[in-house]
N, C-alpha and C positions, 0 to 999 in steps of 0.2 A: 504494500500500500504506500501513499507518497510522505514522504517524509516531512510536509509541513506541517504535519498534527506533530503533538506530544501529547504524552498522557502524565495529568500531574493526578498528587494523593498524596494526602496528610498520613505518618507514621500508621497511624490505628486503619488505616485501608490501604495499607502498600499492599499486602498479599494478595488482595482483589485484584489491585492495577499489575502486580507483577503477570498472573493471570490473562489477565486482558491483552497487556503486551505480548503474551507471548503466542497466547489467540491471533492475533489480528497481524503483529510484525511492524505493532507502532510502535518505536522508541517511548522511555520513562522521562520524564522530566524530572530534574531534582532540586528539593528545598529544605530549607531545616524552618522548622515550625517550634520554635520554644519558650518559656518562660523565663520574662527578667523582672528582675526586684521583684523576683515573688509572686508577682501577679499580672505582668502585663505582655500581651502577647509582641513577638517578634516573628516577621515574616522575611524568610533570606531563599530568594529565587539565584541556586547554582546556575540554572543552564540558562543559553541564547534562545529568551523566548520572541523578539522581536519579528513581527508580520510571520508567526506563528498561530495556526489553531489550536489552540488549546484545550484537550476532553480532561474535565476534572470531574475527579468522584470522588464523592463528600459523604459520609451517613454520618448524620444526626445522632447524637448519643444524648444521654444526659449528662448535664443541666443543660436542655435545651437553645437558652440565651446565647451561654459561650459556646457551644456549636455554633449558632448561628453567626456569632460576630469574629470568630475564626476565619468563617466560610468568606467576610466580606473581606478581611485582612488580607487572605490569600487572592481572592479575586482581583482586590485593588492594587497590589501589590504587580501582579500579571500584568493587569492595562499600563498599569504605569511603566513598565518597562516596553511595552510598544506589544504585546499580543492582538492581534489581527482578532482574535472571537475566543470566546471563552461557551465550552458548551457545558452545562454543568448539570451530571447526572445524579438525580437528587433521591433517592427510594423512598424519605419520606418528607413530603412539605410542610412544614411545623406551620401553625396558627389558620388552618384550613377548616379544623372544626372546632369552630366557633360558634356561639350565640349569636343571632342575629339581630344585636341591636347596634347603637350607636357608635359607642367608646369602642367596640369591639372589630367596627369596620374602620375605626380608623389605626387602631395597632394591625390592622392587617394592610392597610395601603403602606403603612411606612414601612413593615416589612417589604413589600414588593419594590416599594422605592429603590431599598439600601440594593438590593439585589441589581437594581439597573445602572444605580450609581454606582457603582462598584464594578460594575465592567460587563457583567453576566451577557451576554449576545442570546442564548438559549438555553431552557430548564427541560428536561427530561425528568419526570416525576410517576409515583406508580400509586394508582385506587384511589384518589385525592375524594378523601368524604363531601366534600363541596365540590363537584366540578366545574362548576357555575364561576368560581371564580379566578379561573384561570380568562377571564375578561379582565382583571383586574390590572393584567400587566399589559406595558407598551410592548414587549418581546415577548416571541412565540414560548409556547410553555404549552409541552405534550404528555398530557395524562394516561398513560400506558393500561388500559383497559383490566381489570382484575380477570376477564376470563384468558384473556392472554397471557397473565402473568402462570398461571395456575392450570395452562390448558396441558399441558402433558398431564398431569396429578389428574386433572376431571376425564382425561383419554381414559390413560391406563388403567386407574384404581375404579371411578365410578361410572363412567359408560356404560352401559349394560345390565347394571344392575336391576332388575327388575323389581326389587323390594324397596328401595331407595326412594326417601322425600327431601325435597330441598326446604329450607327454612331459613328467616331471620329475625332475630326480635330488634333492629333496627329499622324505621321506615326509611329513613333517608337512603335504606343499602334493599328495599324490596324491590323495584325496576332491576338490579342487578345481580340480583337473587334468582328472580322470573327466569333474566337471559341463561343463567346458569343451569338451571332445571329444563329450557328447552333442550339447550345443547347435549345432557345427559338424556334428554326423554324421560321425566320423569314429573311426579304433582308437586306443585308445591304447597306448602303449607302457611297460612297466612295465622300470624301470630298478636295479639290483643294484651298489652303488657296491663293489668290494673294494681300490681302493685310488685315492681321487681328486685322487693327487699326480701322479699319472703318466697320459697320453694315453689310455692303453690298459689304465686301472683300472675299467674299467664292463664291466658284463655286461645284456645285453637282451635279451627272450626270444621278439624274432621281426630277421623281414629287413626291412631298409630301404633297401634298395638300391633308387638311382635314387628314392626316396619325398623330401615333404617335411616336413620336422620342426619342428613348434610346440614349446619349451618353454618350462613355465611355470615363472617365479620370485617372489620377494617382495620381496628386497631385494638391490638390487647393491651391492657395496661395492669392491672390487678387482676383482671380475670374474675371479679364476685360474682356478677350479673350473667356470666356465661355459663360460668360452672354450679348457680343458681338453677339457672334456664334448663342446662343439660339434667339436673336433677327433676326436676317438674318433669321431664320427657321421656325420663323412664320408668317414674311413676306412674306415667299413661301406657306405661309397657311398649316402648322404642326397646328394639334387640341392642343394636348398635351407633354410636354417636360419636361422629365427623364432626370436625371445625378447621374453615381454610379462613384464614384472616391474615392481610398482606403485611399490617405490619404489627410485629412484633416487639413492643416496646418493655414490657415486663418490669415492672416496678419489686419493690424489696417481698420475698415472699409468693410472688408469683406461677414462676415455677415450679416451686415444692406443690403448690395450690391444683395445679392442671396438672402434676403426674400422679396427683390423690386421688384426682374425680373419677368419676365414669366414664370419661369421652375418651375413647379408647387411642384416636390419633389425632392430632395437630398439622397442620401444615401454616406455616407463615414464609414471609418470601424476607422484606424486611430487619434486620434482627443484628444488635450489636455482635452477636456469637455467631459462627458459621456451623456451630455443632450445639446442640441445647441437652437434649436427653432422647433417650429412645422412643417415648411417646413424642413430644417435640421435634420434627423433622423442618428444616431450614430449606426451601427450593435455594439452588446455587444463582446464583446474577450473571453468571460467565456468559452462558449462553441467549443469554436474552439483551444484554451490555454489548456483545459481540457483535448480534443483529441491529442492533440499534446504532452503531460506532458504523459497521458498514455501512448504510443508509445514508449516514451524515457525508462520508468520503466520499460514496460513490453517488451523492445528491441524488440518489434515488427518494421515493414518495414514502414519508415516515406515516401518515395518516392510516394506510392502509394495513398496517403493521400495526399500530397500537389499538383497534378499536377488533 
């Protein structure tokens, strides 16, 4: 491939980009990202990035903040030394699920801001809970479709299945629930939450007894309300119980919490860890960052790839 890309990455995702690079046959770019006095970030760009394109991939860890203001360090840092575009492959877009009100739309423009002010040319992002607001931005920003991310897992594992129901007890995630269940060929199940602190706060408006149950999520954090939900659903006698949720954020406890329940497998795509647990299975990014990285070089049509 042409040698004007590089691929940069911050320490905690070199093994991703090492990967990538070695997929693709696009040269590493290299930086020291470190802390001075303690506390304040330092951005040192080694290589000749000038009228370079730059693929940078960045995940999000917590504390969400200094992720983010990392991301703009290392972005600004790039322009300023003369990078030609910065494409910036992002698995999850913090501040996207949001409350819809005031105060709340405005910490989401100023994020979008910093991202544009800071050099960003393109955002590749994956299952954005709001996809609406990727209007938000002056630069393109491509919301990588959740059945895409997960379509090998829905191929292999549950295609076919003829006992299999899809479900979500999120509305904002039931249109992409639906698409899921067509592509499987299977019912879906429409879920009525009246009180989802307690076991047996959900209402569903068929049987499932002895059935098994897909649901779909977007971001795990605690995991209460799911491993709540999956308890309610085998109380209604569900054999077996699936959860694919793209990303995996897993707060203190989390994990120990989902290899306790009853849901017998996980899949998240997202995820500080490339390895979790035996129930927790991690989809790899290689192959999907590969396909998308091609598309950008050989300016072929990305649309048609992420939906």
């Amino acid at each position: 491939m042409e040698t004007d890309y590089l691929i940069f990455a911050p320490n905690k995702d070199m093994a991703l980009a090492t990967a990538i690079s070695t997929e693709t046959n696009i040269p590493l770019g290299h930086m020291d990202v470190k802390k001075i006095n303690d506390s304040e970030t330092l951005i040192d760009i080694k290589s000749h990035v000038q009228q370079k394109e730059i693929l940078l991939l960045y995940n999000i860890v917590s504390p969400v903040n200094d992720s983010l203001l990392q991301l703009y360090l290392i972005s600004d840092a790039l322009t300023k030394l003369g990078a030609k575009g910065i494409h910036l492959m992002l698995p999850y877009l913090p501040y996207t699920r949001i409350p819809d009100d005031f105060v709340n739309k405005i910490n989401f423009n100023l994020i979008v801001r910093l991202f544009q002010t800071s050099g960003v040319t393109s955002i590749y992002t994956f299952d954005m809970y709001s996809p609406q607001l990727v209007n938000a931005f002056k630069i393109p920003v491509y919301n990588i479709n959740i059945k895409k991310i997960f379509s090998r897992i829905i191929e292999e594992k549950f295609k076919g299945n003829g006992n299999l129901i899809v479900t979500t007890i999120d509305y904002e995630l039931k249109d992409r629930a639906t698409d899921i269940s067509k592509v499987i060929g299977c019912d879906f199940l429409y879920v009525n939450k009246s009180d989802e602190n307690q076991d047996n706060g959900f209402e569903i408006n068929k049987s499932i007894n002895d059935k098994d149950v897909l649901i779909i999520g977007n971001r795990i954090v605690s995991g209460d309300i799911i491993v709540r939900f999956a308890n309610f659903l085998a109380l209604k006698g569900a054999k077996n119980i699936y959860l694919l949720a793209t990303h995996g954020l897993f707060s203190e406890g989390a994990i120990e919490r989902f290899n306790s329940s009853i849901i017998k497998e996980i899949y998240v795509f997202s995820s500080p860890r490339n390895k979790i647990s035996e129930k927790i299975k991690v989809i790899p990014y290689v192959p999907i960052y590969k396909e998308i990285i091609t598309r950008i070089i050989e300016k072929k049509n990305i649309i048609s790839f992420i939906n």
